[in-house]
Backbone bond lengths (Angstrom), bond angles and torsions (degrees), N, CA, C in turn:
res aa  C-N    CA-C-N  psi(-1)  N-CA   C-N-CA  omega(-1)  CA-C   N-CA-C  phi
1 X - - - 1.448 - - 1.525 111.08 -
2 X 1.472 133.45 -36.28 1.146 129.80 173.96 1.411 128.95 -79.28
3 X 1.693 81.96 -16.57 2.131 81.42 165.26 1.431 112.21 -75.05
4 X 1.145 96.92 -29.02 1.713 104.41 -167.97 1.359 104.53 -67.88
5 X 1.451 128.39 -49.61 1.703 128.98 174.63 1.576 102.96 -55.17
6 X 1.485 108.38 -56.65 1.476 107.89 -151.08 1.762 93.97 -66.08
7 X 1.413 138.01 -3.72 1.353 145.30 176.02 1.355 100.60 -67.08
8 X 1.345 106.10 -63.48 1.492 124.36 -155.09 1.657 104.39 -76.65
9 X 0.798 123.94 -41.28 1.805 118.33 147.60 1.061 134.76 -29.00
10 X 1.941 105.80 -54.55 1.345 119.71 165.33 1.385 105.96 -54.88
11 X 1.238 136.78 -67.38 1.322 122.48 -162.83 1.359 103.57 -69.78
12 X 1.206 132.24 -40.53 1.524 102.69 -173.84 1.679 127.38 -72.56
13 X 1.186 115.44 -21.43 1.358 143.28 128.21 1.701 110.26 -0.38
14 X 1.632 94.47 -67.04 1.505 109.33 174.29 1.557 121.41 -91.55
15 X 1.124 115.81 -12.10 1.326 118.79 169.66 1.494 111.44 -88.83
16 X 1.443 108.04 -16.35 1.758 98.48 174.33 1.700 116.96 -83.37
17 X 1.487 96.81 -25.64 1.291 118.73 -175.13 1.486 113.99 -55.77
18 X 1.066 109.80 -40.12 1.280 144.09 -153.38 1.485 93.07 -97.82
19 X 0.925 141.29 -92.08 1.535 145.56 -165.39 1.793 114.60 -65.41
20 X 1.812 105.61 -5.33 1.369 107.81 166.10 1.844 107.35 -96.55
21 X 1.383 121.32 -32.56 1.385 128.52 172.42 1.236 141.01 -84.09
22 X 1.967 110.29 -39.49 0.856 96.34 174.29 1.706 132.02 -82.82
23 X 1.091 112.48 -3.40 1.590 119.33 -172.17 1.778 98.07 -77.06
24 X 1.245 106.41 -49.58 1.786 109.51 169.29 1.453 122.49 -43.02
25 X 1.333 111.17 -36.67 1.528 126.86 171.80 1.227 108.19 -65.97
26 X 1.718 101.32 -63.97 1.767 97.66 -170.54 1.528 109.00 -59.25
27 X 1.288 124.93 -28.83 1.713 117.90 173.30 1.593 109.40 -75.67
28 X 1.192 119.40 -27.30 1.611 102.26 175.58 1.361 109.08 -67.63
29 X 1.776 118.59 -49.25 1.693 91.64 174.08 0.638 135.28 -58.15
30 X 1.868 137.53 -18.27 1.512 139.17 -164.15 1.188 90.35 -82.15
31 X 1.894 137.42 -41.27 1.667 129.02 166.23 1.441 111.68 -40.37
32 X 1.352 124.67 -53.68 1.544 120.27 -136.95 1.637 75.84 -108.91
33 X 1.231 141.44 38.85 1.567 114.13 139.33 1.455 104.03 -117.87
34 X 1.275 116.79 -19.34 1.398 120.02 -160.58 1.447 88.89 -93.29
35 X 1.614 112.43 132.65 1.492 111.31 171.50 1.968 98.11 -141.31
36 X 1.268 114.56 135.37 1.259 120.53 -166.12 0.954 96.96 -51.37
37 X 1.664 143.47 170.00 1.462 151.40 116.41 1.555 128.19 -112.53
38 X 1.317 119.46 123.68 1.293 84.78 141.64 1.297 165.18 -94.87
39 X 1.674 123.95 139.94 1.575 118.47 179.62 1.499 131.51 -24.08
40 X 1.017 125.45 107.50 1.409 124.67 170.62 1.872 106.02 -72.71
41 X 1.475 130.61 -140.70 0.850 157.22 -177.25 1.798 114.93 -120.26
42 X 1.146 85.53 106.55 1.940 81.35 -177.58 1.266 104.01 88.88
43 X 1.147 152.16 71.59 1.373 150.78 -156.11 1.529 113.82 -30.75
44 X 1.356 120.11 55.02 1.281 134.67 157.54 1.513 119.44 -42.87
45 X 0.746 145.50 154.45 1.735 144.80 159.92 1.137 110.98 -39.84
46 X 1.192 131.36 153.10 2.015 128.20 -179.77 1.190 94.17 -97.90
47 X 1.666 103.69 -151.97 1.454 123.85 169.83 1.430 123.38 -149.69
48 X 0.841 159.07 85.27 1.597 148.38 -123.38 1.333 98.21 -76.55
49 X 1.643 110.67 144.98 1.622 146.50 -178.51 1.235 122.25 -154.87
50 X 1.338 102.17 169.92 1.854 92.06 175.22 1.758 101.52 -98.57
51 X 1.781 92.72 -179.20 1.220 93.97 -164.76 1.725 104.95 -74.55
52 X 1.472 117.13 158.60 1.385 128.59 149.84 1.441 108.37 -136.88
53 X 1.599 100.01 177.15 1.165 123.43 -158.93 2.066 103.05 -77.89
54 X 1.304 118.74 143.13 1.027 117.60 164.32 1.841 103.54 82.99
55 X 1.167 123.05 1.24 1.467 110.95 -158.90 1.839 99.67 -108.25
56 X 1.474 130.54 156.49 1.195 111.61 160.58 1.204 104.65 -114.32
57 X 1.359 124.52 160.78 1.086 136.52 -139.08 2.027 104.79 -143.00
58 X 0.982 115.12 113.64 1.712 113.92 179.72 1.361 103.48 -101.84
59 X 1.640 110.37 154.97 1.449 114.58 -175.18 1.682 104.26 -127.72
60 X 1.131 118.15 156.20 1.364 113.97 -175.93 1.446 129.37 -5.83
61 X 1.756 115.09 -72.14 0.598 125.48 -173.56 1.979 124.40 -85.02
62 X 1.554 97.17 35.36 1.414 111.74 149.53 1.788 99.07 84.50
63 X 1.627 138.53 -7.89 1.078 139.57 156.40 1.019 125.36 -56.74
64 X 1.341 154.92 113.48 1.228 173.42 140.17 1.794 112.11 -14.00
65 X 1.254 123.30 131.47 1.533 91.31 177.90 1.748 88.74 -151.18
66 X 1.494 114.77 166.85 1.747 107.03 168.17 1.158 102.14 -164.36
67 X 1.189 116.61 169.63 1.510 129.28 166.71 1.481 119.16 -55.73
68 X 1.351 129.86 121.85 1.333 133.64 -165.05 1.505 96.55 -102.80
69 X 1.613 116.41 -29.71 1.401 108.35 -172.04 1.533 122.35 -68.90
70 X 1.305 101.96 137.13 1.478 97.40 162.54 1.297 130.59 -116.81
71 X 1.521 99.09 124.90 1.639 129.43 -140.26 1.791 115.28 -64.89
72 X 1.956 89.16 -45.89 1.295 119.40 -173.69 1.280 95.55 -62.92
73 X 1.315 132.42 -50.31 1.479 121.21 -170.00 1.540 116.13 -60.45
74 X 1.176 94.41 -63.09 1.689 125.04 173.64 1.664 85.15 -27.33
75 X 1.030 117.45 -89.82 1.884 112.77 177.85 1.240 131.17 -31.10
76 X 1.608 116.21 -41.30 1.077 119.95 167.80 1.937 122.04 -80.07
77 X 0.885 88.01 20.20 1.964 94.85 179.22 1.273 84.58 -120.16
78 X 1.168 136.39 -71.61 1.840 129.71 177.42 1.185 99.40 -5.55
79 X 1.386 112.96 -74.46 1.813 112.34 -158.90 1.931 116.19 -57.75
80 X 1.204 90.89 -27.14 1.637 94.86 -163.33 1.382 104.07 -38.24
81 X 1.771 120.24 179.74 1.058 120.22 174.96 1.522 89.19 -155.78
82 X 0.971 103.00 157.37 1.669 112.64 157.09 2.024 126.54 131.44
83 X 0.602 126.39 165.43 1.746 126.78 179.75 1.748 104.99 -29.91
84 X 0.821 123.34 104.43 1.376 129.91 178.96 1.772 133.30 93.13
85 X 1.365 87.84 -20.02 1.614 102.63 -179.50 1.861 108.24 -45.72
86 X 1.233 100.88 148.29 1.112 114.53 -172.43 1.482 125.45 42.71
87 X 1.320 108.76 36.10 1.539 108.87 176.85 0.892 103.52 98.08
88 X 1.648 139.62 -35.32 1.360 143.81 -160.72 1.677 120.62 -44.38
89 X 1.704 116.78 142.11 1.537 96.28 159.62 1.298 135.26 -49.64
90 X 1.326 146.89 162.68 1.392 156.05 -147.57 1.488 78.97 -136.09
91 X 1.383 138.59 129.25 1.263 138.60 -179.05 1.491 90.53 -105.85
92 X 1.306 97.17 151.55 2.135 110.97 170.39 0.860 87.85 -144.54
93 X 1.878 86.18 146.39 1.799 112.52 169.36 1.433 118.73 -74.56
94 X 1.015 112.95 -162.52 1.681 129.12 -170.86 1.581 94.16 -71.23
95 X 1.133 132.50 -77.46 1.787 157.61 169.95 1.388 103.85 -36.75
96 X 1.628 136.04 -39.48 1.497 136.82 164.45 1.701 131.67 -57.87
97 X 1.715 88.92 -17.34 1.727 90.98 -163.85 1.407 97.64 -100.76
98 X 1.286 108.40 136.05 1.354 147.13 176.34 1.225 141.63 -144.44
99 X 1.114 120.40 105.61 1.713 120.93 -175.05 1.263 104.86 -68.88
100 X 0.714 123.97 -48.18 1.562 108.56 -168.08 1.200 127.61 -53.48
101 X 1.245 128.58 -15.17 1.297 141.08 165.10 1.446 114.39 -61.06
102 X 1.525 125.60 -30.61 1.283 114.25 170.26 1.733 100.93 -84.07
103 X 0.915 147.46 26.45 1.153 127.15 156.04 1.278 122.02 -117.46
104 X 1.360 120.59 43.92 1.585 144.77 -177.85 1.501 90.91 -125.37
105 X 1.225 121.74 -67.07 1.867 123.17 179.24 1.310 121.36 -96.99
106 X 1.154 128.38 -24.46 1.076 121.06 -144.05 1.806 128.28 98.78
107 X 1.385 115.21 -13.15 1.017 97.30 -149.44 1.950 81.00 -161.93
108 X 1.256 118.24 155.63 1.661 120.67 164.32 1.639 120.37 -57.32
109 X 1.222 106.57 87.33 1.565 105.37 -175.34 1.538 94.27 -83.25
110 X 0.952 170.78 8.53 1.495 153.01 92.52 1.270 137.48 -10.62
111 X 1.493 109.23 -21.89 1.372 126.66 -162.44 1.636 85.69 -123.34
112 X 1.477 124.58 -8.72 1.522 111.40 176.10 1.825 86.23 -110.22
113 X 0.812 93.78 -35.92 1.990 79.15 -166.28 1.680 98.31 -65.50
114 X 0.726 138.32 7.33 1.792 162.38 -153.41 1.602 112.91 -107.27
115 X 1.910 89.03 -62.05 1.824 86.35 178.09 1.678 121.40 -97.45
116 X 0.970 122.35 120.75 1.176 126.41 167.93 1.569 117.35 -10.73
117 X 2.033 104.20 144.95 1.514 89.47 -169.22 1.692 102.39 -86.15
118 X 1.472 118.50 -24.72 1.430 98.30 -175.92 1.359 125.11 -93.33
119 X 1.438 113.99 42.04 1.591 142.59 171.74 1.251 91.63 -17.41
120 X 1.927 107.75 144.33 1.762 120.02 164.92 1.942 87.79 -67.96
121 X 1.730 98.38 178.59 1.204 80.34 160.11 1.779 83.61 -156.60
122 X 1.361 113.89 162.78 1.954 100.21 -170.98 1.525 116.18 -63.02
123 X 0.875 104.40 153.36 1.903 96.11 172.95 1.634 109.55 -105.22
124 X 1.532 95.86 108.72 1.649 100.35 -158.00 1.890 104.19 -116.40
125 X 1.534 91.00 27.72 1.768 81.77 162.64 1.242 93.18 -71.44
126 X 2.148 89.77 176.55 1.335 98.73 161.56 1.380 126.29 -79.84
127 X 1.402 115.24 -158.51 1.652 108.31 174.21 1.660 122.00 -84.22
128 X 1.394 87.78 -14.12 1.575 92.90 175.53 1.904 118.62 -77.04
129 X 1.176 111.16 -43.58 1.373 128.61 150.62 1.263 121.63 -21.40
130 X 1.262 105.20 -48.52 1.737 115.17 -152.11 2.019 92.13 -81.78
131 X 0.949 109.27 -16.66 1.438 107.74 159.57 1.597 128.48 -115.78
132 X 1.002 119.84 3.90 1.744 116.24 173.87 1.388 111.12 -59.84
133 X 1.535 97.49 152.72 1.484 100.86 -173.68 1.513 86.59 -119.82
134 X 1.444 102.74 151.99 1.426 119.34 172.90 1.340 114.76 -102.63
135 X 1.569 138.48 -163.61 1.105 147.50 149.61 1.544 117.03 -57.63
136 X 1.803 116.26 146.42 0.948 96.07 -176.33 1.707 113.70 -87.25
137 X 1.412 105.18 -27.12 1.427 115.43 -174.37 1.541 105.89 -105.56
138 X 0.936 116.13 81.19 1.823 138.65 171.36 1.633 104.08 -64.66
139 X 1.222 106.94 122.34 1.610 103.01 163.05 1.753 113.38 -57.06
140 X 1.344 117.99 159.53 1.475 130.30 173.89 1.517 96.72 -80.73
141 X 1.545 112.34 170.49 1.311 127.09 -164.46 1.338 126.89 -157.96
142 X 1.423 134.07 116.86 1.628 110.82 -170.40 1.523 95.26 -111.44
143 X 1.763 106.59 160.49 1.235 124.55 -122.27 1.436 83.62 -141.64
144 X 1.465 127.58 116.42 1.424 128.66 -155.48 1.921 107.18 -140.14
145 X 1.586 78.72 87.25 1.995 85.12 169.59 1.073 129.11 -84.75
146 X 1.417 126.58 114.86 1.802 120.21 -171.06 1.614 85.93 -94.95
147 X 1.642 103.51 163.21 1.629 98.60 165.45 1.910 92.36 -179.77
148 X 1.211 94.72 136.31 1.245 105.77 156.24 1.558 132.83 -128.34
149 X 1.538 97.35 148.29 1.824 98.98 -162.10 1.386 112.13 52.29
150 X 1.389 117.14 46.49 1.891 110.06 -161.06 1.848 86.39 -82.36
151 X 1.136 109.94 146.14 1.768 104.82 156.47 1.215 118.87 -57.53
152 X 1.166 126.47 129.50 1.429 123.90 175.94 1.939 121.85 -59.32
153 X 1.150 104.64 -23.20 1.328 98.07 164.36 1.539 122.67 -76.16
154 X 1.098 114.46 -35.04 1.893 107.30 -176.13 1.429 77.63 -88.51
155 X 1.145 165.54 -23.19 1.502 138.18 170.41 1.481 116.76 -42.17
156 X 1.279 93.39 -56.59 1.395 113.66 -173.68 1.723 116.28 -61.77
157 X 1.700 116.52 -47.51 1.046 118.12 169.05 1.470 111.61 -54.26
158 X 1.239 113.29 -38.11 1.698 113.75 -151.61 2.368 92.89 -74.82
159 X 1.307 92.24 -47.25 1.442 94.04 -179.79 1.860 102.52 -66.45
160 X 1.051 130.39 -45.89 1.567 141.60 168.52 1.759 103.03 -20.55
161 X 1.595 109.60 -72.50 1.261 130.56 -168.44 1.699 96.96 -80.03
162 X 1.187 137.40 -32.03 1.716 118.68 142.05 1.283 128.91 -29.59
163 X 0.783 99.69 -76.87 1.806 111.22 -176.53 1.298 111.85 -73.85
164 X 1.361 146.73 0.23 1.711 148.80 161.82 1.251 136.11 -101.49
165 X 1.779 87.06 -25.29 1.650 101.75 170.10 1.362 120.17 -110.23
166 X 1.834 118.12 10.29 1.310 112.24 171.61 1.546 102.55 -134.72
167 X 1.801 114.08 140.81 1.176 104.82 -175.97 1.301 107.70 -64.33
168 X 1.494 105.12 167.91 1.694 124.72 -154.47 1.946 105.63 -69.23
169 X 1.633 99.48 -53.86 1.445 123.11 174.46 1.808 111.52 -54.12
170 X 1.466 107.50 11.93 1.348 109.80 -161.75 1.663 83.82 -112.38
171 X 1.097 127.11 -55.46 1.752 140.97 -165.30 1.298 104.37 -91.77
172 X 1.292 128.29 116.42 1.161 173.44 92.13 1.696 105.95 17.86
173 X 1.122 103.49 -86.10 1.460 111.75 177.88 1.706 101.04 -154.20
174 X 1.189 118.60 167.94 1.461 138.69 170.05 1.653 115.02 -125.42
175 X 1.488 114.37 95.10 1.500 106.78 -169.84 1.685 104.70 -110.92
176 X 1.068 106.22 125.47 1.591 124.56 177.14 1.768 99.43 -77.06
177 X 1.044 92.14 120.60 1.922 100.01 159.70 1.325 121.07 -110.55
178 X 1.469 112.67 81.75 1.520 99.87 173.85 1.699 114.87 -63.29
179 X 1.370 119.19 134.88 1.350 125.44 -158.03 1.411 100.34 -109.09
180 X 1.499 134.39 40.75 1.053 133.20 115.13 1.896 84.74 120.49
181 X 1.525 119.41 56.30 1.033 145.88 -173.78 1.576 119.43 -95.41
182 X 1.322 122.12 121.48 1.367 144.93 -144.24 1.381 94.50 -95.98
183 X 1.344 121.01 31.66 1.911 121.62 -171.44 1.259 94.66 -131.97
């Protein structure tokens, strides 16, 4: 009986070992081969730099990659102000509040027909995010909303913030599924 425990220790012993080290390893090599470049003309060899805005950038192994974000916008939603911006509460008066309105959606469709559809909204990656580079040549993609009884205003926002916050050559199509809605 004590070989048998003192076994089963051993392996887990080695199974912790193992599932705390080796994944750290396998991500340090995928770091230490990949080294940024940037693209020359004619896929010449780069030269390593840091990132900037607008540039694409190749990595060792001959993939292309760039910044997808767009910065200018991202700045220009910062500034906004107003009833809902950036996620914010929508405050109501004394005379505005009504329950009953959430039991049509779920939710204050007064307080959505209220905020604007091309609302800021926060930019809540992390900090590491806020610089990744993606591929440069991304396949296209279609973009499939089911909804029933949806309010027509967050419909509208939700398709709004589709089409403004992703380049165009990115979307494929946008197909609405009404899911068999009594409106």
């Amino acid at each position: 009986m004590k070989r048998r425990q003192k076994r089963v220790l051993q392996m887990a012993f080695v199974f912790m070992v193992a599932l705390i080290f080796l994944p750290n390893v396998g991500l340090w090599s995928l770091y230490r081969d990949k080294h940024l470049m940037k693209s020359h003309e004619g896929g010449e060899q780069g030269f390593s730099m840091g990132l900037s805005e607008g540039h694409i950038y190749t990595w060792t192994d001959g993939l292309k990659r760039r910044d997808w974000h767009d910065n200018d916008s991202i700045k220009r939603d910062e500034l906004r102000v107003g009833k809902g911006e950036h996620g914010k509460p929508y405050p109501l008066s004394e005379d505005e509040c009504d329950d009953s309105v959430y039991k049509e959606n779920g939710f204050n469709i007064y307080v959505s027909n209220n905020i604007a559809l091309d609302r800021s909204l926060p930019d809540i990656r992390h900090s590491n995010c806020k610089t990744k580079l993606y591929l440069e040549n991304l396949p296209n993609t279609s973009i499939i909303i089911p909804f029933h009884n949806e309010g027509w205003s967050s419909l509208l926002r939700t398709i709004h913030s589709i089409s403004h916050r992703t380049p165009d050559h990115l979307i494929a199509e946008i197909v609405l599924v009404d899911d068999y809605s009594d409106r």
